[in-house]
C-alpha positions as MATLAB code, in Angstrom:
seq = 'XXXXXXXXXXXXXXXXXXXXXXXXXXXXXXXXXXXXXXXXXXXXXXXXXXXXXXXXXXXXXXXXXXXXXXXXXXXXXXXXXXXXXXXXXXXXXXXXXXXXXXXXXXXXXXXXXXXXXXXXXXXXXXXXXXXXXXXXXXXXXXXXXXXXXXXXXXX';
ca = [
      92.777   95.978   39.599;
      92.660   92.618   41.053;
      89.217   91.035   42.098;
      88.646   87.904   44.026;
      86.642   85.027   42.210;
      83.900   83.512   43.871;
      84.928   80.572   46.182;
      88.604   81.687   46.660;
      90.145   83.324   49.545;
      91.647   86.733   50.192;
      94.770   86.171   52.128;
      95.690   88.646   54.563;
      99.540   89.820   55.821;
     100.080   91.006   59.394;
      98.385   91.451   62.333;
      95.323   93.644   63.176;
      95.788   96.422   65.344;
      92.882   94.514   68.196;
      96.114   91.499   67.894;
      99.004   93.800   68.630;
      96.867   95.097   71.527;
      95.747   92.273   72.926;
      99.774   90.994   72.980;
     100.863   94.131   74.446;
      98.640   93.913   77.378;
      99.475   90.643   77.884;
     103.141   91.333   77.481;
     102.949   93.974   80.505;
     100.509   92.599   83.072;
     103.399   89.355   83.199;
     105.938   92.408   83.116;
     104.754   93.923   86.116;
     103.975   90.125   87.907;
     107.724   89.264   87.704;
     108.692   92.729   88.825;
     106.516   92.679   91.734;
     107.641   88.997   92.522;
     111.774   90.385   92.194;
     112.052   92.174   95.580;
     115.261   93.253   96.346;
     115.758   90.505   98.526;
     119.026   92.101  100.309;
     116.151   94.281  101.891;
     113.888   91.824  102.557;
     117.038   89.697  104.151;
     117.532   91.890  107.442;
     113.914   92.129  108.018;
     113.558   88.311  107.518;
     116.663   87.742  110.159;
     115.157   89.499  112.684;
     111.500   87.970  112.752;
     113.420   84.533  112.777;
     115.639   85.896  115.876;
     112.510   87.070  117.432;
     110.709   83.881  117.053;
     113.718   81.989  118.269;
     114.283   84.232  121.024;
     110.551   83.418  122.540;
     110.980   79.428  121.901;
     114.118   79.495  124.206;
     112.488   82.209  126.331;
     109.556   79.320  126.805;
     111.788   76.268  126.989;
     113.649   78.094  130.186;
     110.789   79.037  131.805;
     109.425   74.842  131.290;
     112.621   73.423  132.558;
     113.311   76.516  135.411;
     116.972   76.428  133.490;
     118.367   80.100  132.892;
     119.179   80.882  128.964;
     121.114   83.495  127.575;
     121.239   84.275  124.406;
     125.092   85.895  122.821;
     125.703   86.591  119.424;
     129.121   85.234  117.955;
     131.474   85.648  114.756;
     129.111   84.512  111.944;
     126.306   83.299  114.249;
     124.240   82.872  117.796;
     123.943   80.740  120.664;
     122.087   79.840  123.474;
     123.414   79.256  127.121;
     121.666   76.818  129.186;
     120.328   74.615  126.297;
     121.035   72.133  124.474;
     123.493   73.136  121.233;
     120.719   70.988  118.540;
     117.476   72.460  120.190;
     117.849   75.960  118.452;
     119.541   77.012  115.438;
     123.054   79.072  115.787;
     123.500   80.660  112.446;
     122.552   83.479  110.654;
     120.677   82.877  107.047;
     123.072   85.188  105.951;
     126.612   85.365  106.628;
     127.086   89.285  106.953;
     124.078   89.594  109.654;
     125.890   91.296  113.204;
     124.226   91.431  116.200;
     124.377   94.517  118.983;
     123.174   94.611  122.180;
     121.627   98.081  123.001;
     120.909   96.841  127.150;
     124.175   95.895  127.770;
     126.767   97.169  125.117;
     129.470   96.695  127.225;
     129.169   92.719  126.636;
     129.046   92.678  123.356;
     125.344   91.254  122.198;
     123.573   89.114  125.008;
     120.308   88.545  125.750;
     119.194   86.959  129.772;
     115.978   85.127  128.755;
     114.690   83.511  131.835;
     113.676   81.165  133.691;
     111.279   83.857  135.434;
     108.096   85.052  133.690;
     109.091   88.726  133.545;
     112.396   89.734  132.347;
     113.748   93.271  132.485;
     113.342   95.656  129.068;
     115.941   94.087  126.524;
     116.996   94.841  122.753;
     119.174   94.211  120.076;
     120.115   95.212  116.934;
     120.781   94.157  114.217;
     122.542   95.583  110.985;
     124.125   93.979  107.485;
     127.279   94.596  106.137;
     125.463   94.793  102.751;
     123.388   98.028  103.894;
     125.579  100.081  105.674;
     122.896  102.215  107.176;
     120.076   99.818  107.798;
     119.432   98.351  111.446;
     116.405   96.092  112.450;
     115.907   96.663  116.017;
     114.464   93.554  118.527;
     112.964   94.456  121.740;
     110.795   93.482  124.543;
     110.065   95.163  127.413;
     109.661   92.212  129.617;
     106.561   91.344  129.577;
     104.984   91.121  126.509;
     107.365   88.838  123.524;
     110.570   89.909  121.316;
     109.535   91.935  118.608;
     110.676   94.184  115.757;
     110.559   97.700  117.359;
     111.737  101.059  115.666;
     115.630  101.899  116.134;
     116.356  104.527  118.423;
     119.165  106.736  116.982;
];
């Protein structure tokens, strides 16, 4: 049987259990942080287009209602434009490449948007879908009056 002298120091191996604990804890509250901060960001992308569209969609909405100039707004191949103002004013891309862009108002020409110059327009949407996620759609609307906004999809 060993005994330790006075003055001299037991040495101890390994952790104690309160130290593996405390580690573990620690090692799952950063787990869950960077799993909560990973969204699936193809998701998030759609959602993100159209509150950008619908922002944009107001600013030119305003700008033709300042300068009495009609805008329309038409979706094309791989982007957007807008009618009646100047090409630099507004963006005319997509953040993502595989965003497409339907009209629900007028189907029959393709996806375009009349966005002034008068106050009150008549009831307008669009959609928009991904060719990432096949059956996700993001649908834009106003009814006139009130501003562009994300509305639920009508089947």
């Amino acid at each position: 049987m060993q005994t330790l002298e006075a003055g001299s120091r037991a040495t101890t191996q390994g952790f104690t259990l309160l130290e593996l604990l405390v580690v573990l804890v620690i090692v799952a509250l950063v787990s869950v942080g960077v799993g909560f901060s990973m969204r699936d960001s193809s998701q998030v992308q759609l959602d993100r287009e159209a509150e950008r569209l619908a922002a944009l969609l107001e600013s030119a909405r305003a700008r033709s209602q300042v300068s009495g100039v009609p805008v329309k707004w038409r979706a094309q191949p791989g982007g957007f434009r807008f009618e009646g103002l100047a090409s630099t004013e507004l963006p005319q891309q997509w953040l993502d490449p595989d965003t497409r862009a339907v009209s629900q108002t007028n189907p029959d020409q393709g996806a375009a948007l009349l966005l002034g110059p008068e106050p009150i327009i008549g009831p307008q949407s669009v959609v928009l879908t991904s060719n990432n996620q096949n059956n996700r759609q993001v649908r834009i609307a106003t009814d006139g009056v009130r501003p562009f906004a994300l509305a639920p999809a009508t089947p």
